[in-house]
C-alpha positions in Angstrom: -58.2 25.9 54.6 -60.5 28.2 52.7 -59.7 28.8 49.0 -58.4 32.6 48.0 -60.2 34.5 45.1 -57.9 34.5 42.4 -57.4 37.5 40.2 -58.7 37.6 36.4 -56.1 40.3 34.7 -56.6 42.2 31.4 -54.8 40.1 28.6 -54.2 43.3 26.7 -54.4 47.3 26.5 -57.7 48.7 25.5 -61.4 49.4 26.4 -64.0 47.0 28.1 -66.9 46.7 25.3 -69.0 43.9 27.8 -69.2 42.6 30.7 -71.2 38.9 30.8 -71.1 38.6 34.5 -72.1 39.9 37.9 -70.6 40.0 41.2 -71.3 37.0 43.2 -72.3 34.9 39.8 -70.9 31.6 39.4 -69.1 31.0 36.0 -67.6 27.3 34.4 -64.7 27.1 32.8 -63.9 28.5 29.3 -67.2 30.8 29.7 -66.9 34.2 28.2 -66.6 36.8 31.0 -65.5 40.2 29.3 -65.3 41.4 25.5 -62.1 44.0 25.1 -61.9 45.8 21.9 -58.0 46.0 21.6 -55.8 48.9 20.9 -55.7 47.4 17.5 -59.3 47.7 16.9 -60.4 44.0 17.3 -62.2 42.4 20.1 -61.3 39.5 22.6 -63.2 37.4 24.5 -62.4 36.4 28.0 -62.3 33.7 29.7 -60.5 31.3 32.2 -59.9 27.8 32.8 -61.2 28.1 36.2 -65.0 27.8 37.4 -65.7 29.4 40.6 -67.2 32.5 42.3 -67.1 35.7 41.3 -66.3 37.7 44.3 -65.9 40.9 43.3 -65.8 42.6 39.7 -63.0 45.0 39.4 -63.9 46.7 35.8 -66.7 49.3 34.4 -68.1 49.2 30.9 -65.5 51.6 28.6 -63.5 51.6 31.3 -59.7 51.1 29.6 -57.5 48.1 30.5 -53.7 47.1 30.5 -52.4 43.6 30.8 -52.0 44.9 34.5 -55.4 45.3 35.3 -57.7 43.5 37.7 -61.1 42.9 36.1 -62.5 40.6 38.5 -61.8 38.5 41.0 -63.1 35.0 41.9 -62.9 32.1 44.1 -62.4 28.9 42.3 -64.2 25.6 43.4 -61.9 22.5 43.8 -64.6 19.9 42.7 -63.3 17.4 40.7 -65.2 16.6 37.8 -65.1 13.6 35.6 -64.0 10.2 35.9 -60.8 8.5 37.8 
C-alpha cells in the first residue's frame, strides 16, 4: 500500500518570509521548513514531526497564509529508527 503525502498547513495568519526547502527535497523530523512573520509582527518557524518527501510545495515567498493553508505537501517514510 503506497504511503499518501500528507499536507503541511499554515499554523497561523500572515506572510511567508522563507522557504528552506524545495520540491522533491527530503527533510527529517523537527527541521525548519518555512519562516512566517505573523499578523502580530513576530516570526515562526516551521516544522513537523514527520521526515519524508516533499512532493509538492504549495506556498510562494510573501505569499500570505491562514491556518487553512497548504504550504506543502509530503510523503512521509515509515522507517523505523532507533532501537527495540
Amino acid at each position: 500500500m503506497r504511503a499518501l503525502a500528507q499536507p503541511i498547513y499554515s499554523p497561523c495568519h500572515g506572510k511567508v518570509e522563507n522557504i528552506f526547502i524545495n520540491e522533491s527535497a527530503y527533510v527529517y523530523e523537527w527541521e525548519k521548513l518555512f519562516l512566517i512573520r505573523n499578523n502580530r509582527g513576530f516570526l515562526e518557524e516551521i516544522a513537523v514531526g514527520m521526515s519524508g518527501l516533499i512532493t509538492s510545495l504549495e506556498v510562494k515567498p510573501n505569499q500570505e497564509v491562514t491556518p487553512d493553508t497548504v504550504m506543502a505537501k509530503v510523503k512521509e517514510d515509515l522507517f523505523i529508527s532507533g532501537s527495540d
